[in-house]
C-alpha positions, 0 to 999 in steps of 0.5 A, spaced: 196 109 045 191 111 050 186 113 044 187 106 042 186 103 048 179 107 050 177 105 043 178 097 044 175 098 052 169 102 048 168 096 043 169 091 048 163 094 052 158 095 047 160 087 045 158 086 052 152 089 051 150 086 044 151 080 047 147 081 053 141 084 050 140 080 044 143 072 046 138 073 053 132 077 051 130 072 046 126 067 050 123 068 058 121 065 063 114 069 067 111 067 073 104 069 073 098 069 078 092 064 077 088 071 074 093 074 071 094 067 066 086 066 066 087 073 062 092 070 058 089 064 057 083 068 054 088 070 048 090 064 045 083 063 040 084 070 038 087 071 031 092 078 032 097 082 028 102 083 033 103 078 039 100 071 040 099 066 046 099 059 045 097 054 050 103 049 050 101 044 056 101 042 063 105 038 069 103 035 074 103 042 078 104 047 073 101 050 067 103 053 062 102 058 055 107 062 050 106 069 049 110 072 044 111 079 039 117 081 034 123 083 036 123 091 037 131 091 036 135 087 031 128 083 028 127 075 030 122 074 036 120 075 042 118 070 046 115 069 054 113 062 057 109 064 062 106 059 067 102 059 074 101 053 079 094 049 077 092 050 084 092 056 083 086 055 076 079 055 078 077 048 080 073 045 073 079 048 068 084 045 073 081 038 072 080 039 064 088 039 065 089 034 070 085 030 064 089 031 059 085 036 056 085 043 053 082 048 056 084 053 051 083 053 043 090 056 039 087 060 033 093 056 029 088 049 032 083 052 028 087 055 022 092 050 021 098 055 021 103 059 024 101 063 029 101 071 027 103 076 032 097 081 034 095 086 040 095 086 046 094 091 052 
């Protein structure tokens, strides 16, 4: 009885941690300083084979840009939005995006397809 018991508390466990790991790590929420975005940003026009960063928009008072890889366990996607405040951008690539403009070319503007994933540091 107390193997069985053990044996339900184990599965139990790793149930808990399957679901932790693969129901919350599929999209996430970053962050980043002004410089660090900038690095991002720079990304996004570039074709690669691993991960991919796309602008997706704006607010009033933040930005923001996707930044995604596949999955190393259990397959799918790796997703991270990424954001930083618009005061935090130099002042011309702030008011572009104040101006309803783009700043930043997505590689899937130019191609007409899905992004595929690239490398990255």
């Amino acid at each position: 009885m107390k193997r069985l018991l053990a044996f339900v508390v184990i599965i139990g466990i790793a149930a808990i941690c399957a679901v932790a790991l693969f129901g919350c790590a599929s999209t996430r929420i970053k962050h980043v300083s002004g410089a660090e975005f900038l690095k991002y940003a720079e990304d996004t026009a570039l074709l690669q084979s691993f991960v991919w960063d796309n602008y997706i928009g704006s607010t009033d008072h933040r930005v923001y840009l996707e930044y995604g890889h596949p999955a190393f366990i259990g397959g799918g996607k790796q997703m991270t939005v990424i954001w930083t405040e618009l005061s935090e951008l130099p002042d011309n690539i702030a008011a572009q995006i104040r101006l309803g403009e783009r700043p930043w070319t997505n590689v899937t503007d130019r191609t007409g397809q899905q992004a595929s994933p690239g490398h990255r540091r």
